[in-house]
C-alpha positions in Angstrom: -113.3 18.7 12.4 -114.7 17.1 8.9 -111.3 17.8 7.4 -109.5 16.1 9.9 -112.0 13.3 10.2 -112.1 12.9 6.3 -108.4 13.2 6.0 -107.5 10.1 8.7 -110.9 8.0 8.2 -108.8 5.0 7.0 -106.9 5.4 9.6 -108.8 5.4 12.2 -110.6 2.3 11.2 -107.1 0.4 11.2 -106.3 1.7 14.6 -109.9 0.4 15.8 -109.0 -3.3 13.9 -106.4 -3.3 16.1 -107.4 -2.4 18.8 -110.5 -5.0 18.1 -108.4 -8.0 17.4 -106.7 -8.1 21.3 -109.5 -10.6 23.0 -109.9 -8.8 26.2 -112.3 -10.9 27.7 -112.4 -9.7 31.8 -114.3 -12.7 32.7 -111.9 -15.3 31.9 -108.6 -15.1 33.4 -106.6 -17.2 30.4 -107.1 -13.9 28.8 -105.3 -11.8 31.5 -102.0 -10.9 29.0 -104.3 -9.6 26.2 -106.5 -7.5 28.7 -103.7 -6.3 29.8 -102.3 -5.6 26.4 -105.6 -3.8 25.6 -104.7 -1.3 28.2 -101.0 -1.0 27.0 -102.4 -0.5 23.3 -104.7 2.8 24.8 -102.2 4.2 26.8 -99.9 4.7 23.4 -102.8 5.5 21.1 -103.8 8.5 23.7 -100.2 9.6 24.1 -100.2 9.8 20.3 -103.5 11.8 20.3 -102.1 14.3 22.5 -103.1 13.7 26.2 -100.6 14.5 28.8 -99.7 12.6 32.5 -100.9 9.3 30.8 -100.6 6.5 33.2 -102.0 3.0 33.6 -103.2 3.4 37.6 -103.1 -0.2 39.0 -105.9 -1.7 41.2 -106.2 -4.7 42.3 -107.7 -5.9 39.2 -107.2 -5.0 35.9 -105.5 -1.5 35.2 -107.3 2.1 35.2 -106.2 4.1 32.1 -105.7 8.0 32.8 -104.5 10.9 31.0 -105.5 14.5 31.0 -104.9 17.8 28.8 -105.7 21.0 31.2 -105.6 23.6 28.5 -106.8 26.4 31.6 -107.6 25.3 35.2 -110.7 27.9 35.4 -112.4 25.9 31.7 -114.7 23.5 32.8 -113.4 20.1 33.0 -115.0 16.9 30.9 -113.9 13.5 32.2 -114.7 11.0 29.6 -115.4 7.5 30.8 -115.4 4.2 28.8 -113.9 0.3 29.1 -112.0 -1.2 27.4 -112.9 -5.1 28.4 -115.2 -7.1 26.2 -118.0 -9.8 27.1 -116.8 -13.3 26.6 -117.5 -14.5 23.0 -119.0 -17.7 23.1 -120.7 -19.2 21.5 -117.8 -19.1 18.9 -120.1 -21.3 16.4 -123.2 -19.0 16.1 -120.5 -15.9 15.1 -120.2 -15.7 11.1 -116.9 -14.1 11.2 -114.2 -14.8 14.0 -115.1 -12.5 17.3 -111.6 -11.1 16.9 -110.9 -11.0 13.6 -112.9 -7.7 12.7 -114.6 -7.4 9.3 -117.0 -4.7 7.7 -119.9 -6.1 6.1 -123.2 -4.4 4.8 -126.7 -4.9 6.3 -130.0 -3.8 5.8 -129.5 -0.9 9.1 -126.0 -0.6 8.3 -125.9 0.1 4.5 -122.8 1.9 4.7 -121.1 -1.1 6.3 -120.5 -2.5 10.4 -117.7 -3.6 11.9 -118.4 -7.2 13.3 -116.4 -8.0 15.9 -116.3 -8.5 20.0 -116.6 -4.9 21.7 -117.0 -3.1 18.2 -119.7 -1.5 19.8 -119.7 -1.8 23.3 -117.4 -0.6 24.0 -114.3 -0.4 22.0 -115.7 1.6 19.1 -117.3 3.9 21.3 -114.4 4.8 23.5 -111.9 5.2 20.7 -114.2 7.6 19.0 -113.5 10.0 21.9 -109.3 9.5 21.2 -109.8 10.2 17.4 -112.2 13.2 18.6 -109.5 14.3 21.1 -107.0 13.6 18.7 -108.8 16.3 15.8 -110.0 19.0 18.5 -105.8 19.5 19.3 -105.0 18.9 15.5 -107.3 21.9 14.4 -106.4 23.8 17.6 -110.0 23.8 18.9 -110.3 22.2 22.3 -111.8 24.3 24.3 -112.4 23.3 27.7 -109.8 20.4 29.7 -110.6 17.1 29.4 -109.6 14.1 31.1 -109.7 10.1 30.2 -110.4 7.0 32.6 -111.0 3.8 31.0 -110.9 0.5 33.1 -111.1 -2.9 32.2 -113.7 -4.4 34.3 -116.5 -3.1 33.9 -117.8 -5.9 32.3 -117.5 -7.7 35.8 -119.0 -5.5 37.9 -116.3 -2.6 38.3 -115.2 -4.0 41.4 -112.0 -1.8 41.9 -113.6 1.3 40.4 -115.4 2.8 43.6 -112.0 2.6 45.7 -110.4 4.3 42.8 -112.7 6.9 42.9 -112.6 7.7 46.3 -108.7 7.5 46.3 -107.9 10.1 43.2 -110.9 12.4 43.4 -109.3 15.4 43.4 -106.9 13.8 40.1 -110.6 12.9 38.3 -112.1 16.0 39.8 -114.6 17.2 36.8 -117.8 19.4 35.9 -118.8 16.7 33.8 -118.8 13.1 33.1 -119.1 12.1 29.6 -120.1 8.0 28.6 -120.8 6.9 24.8 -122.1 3.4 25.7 -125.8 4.0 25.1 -127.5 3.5 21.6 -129.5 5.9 19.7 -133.4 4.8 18.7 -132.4 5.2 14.8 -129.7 6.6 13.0 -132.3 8.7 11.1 -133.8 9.4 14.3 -131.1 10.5 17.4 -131.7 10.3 21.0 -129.7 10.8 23.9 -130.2 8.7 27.4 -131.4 9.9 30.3 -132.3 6.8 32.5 -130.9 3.4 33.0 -132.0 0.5 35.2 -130.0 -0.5 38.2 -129.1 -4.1 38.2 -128.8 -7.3 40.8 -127.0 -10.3 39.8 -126.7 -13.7 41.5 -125.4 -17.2 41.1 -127.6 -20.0 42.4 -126.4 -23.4 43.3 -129.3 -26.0 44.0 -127.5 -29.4 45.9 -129.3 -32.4 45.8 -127.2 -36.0 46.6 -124.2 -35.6 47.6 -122.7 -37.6 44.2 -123.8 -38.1 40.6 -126.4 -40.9 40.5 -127.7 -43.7 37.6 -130.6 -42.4 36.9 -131.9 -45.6 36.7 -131.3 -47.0 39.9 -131.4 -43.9 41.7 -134.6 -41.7 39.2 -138.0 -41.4 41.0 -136.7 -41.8 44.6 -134.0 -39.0 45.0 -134.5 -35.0 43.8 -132.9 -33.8 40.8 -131.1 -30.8 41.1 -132.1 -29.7 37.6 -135.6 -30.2 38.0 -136.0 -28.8 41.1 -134.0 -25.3 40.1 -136.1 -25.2 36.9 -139.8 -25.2 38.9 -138.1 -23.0 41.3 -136.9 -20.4 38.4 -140.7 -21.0 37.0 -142.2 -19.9 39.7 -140.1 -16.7 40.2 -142.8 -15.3 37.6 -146.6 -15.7 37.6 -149.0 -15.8 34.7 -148.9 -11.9 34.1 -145.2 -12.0 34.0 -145.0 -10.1 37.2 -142.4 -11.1 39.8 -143.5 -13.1 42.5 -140.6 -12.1 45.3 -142.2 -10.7 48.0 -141.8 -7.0 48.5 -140.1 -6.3 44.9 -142.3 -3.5 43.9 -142.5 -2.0 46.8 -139.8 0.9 46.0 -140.8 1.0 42.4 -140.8 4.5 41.0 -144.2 4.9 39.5 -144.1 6.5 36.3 -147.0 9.5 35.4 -148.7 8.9 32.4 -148.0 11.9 30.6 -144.0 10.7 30.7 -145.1 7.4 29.4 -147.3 9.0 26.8 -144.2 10.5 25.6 -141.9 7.5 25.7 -144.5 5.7 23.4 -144.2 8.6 21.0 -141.1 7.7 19.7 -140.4 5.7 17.0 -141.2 2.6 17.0 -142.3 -0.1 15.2 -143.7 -3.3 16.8 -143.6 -5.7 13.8 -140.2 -4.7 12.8 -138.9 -5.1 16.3 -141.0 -9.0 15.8 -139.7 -9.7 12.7 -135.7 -8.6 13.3 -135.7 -11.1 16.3 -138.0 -13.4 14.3 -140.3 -14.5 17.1 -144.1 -14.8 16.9 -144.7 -11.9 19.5 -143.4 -9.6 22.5 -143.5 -11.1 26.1 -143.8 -9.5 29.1 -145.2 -8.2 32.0 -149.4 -7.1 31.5 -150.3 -3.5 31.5 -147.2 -2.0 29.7 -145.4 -1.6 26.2 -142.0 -3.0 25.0 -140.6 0.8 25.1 -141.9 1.0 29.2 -141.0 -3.2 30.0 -137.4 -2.2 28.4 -137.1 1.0 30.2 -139.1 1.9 33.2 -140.5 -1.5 34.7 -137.7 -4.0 36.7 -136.9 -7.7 35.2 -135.8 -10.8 36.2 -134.1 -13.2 33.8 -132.3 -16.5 33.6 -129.0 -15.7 31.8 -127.6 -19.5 32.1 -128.6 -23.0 33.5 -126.2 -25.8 33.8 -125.4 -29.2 35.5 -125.2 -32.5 34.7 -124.1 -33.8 31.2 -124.0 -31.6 28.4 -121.3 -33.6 26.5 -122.3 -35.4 23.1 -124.3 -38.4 23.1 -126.2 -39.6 26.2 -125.5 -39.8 29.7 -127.9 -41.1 32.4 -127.2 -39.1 35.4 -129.0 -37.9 38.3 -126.5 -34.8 38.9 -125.6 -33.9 42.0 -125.6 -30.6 41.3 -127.6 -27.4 39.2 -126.6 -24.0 38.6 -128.2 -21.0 37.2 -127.2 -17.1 37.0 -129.7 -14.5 37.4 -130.0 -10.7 36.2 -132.3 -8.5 37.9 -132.7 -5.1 36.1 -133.9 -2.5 38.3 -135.7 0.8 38.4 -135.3 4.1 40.4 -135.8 3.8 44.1 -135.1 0.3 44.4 -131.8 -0.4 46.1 -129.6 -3.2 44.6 -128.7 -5.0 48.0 -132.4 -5.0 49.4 -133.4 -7.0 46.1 -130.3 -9.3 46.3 -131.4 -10.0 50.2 -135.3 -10.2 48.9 -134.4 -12.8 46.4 -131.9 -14.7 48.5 -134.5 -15.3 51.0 -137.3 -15.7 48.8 -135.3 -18.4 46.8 -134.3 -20.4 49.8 -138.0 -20.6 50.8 -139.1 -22.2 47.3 -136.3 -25.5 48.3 -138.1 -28.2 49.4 -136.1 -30.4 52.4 -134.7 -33.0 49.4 -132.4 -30.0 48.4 -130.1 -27.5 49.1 -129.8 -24.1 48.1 -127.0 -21.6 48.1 -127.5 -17.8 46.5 -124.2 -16.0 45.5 -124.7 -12.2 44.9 -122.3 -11.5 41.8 -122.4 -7.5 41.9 -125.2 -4.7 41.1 -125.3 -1.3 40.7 -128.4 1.5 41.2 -130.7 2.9 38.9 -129.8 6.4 37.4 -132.0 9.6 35.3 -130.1 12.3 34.1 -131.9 15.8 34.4 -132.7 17.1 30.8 -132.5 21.3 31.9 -128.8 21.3 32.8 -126.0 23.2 30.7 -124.4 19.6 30.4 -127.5 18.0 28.4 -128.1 20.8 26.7 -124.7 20.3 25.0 -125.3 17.1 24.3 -128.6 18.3 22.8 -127.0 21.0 20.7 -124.0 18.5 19.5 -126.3 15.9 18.6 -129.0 18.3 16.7 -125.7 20.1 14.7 -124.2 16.5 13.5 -127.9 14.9 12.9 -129.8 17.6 11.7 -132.0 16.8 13.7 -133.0 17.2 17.7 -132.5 14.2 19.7 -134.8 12.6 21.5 -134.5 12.3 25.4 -134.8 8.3 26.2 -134.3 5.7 29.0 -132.3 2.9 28.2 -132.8 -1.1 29.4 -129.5 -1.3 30.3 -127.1 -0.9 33.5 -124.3 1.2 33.9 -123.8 1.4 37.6 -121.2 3.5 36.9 -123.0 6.6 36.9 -124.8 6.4 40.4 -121.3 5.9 41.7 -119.8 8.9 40.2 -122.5 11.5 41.3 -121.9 9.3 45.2 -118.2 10.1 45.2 -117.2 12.7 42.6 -120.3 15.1 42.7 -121.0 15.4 39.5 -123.8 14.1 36.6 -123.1 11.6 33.9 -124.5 12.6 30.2 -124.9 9.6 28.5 -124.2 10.7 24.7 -124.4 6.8 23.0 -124.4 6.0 19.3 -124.6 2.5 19.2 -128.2 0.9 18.3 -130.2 -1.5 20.0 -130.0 -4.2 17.0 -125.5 -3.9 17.0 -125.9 -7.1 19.4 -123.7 -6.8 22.3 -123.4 -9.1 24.7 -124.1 -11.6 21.6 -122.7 -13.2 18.7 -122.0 -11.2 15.8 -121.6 -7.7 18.1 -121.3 -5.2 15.3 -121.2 -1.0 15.0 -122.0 1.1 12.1 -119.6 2.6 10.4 -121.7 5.7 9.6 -122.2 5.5 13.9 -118.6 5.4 14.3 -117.7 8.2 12.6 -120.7 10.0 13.6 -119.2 10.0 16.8 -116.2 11.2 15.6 -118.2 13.8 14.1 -120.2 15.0 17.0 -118.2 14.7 20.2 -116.1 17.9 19.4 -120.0 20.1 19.0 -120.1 18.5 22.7 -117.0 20.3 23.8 -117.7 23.4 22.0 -121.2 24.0 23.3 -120.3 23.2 26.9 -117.6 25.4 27.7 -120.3 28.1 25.9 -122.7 27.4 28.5 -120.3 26.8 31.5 -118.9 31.0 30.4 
């Protein structure tokens, strides 16, 4: 694969411009045509890389991209699984370079050059790294098990349409196998391959107080405000060990044994570094753990967004009518998704005093999931990841959701391995998003080791 891969390397940084420059922001329906475009783009680019029955599988969303090439129906079968939707980019004026308008730049991590742009890394980058790996295993005649490709475009919004996908075509994505690059590594000196990630709950809150906007002049000190009120209200959701204060939360908690968190804390890591690269004056969190377990093995709750009243330039004195916050829950193994949205829905309406009202909106949530590190399908990630490295990766549980991969081993059977090469300073989610070049192509690099040692230990 290094010849191919050295051979097209300028290419296949062009194709992933292009593909980067098509905002395919999910969230925002004025970007519907170039979401949609995204998928026409992928469907081409994996006809050209070789796949066969390609086909863009409509739901009642955004599109499901699938294609397959079944080299021998008794191989063992890899279904590789990525999105091609981005996170809205805003703000627009804290990015340096335009979200779409991808640029390589050197930084102290990347000295080799990122790519700065919206879904570079998650998860853009990463899926086209398994085309271009696709694309060089049939080039050099060294595929050796089937594979097959579903990218959607919503996972960014909760995957609504994926689950009745799944259930209708699961003999079409029937698999030994699911393979998902949209994890990070700890280091690119130091690789790692993830083997938990937290569930997730997320909800909308709308806190009503009069039923118009108010002077708040004639009106402030005699009737709530909305803002005020949700702000207490949010406070109070934590107390003074950072512990969250909905009853019942921790109940279902999986509690892990010390020697597994002995082990998590061996891995680099480097708590002034991690303070300095965020430049804030210390870690926060909940009493009793580390950064590695609050980011990994121990549930959250976070305000992701508060708004009402005015927000415009100059000044404006309101008394809104009304306040609005979005909240993330990450959670842990055991607890389910919909008992913690019905915990906090109840628990939040109880903190409303009688000069408000309250309404909780549950957005969408997925379940906890760890991968089992003694399987033939980890060990090939193992192997692949040791051959391209030189060097054995490190099993590790990421802070992120993917409900994804619950929902796969519910309907299809089978377990994800999460084989990521992003790291935790590329910034999704923010401005500035970037992925390594050297990550890229190390991806490029590795994902074809994957293949080969599988369909070894599947003989």
């Amino acid at each position: 694969m290094s010849g191919f891969l050295d051979k097209n390397k300028q290419r296949f940084l062009d194709e992933l411009f292009d593909l980067l420059r098509i905002p395919s922001v999910s969230a925002d329906p004025a970007f519907k045509d170039d979401v949609l475009k995204t998928a026409e783009f992928l469907k081409e680019k994996l006809i050209a890389a070789g796949a066969e029955n390609v086909e863009l599988c409509p739901t009642d969303g955004y599109p499901i991209l699938y294609g397959d090439k079944i080299i021998d129906p008794a191989l063992p079968t890899v279904l590789v699984y990525g999105h091609y939707d981005v996170q809205p980019p805003d703000p627009l004026d804290l990015w340096d370079s335009g979200p779409f308008e991808p640029v390589i730049k050197k930084t102290d991590i990347h000295p080799e050059g990122a790519i700065f742009a919206r879904g570079a890394c998650d998860d853009k980058g990463q899926v086209y790294m398994h085309f271009k790996a696709f694309e060089g295993m049939l080039a050099e005649d060294r595929l050796p098990c089937n594979v097959k490709f579903m990218i959607e475009g919503e996972e960014e919004v909760g995957s609504e349409n994926l689950a009745p996908f799944l259930s209708a075509n699961k003999e079409k994505l029937a698999c030994d196998v699911i393979l998902v690059s949209d994890t990070s590594v700890i280091a690119n000196d130091c690789p790692s391959i993830t083997v938990g990630l937290r569930g997730l709950s997320y909800v909308e809150v709308e806190v009503t107080g009069p039923n118009r906007d108010l002077h708040s002049g004639v009106f402030g000190g005699a009737v709530a405000n909305p803002i005020n009120i949700l702000a207490k209200m949010i406070a109070s959701l934590q107390d003074e060990n950072n512990r969250i204060t909905i009853p019942g939360f921790y109940d279902d908690v999986a509690v892990v044994s010390a020697e597994e968190r002995k082990m998590m804390n061996d891995a680099p890591f480097n708590l002034k570094t991690y303070e300095n690269d965020l430049e804030i004056g210390s870690v926060h969190g909940e009493e009793g753990f580390t950064t590695i377990e609050r980011t990994s093995i121990r549930p959250t709750l976070d305000c992701n967004g508060i708004w009402g009243g005015y927000i415009g330039e100059g000044a404006k004195t309101v008394l809104p009518s009304k306040a609005y916050a979005k909240i993330s829950m990450r959670l842990v193994p055991n607890q389910s998704s919909d008992k913690i949205t019905e915990l906090f829905k109840k628990h939040f309406e109880s903190l409303a005093p009688d000069s408000v009202k309250v309404e909780v909106k549950p957005h969408h949530g997925g379940e906890a999931a760890v991968t089992p590190t003694d399987t033939p399908e980890y060990k090939a990630a193992h192997m692949a990841m040791e051959k391209s490295y030189g060097k054995a990766p490190i099993p590790a549980r990421g802070g992120g959701s993917i409900p994804i991969v619950a929902l796969f081993e519910e309907v299809l059977g089978v377990k994800t391995v999460l084989m990521g090469f992003g790291l935790d300073s590329d910034d999704i989610h923010s401005p500035n998003e970037h992925y390594g070049v050297f990550n890229y192509f190390k991806g490029i690099e590795t994902i074809p080791y994957f293949f080969e040692y599988y369909a070894e230990l599947k003989k």
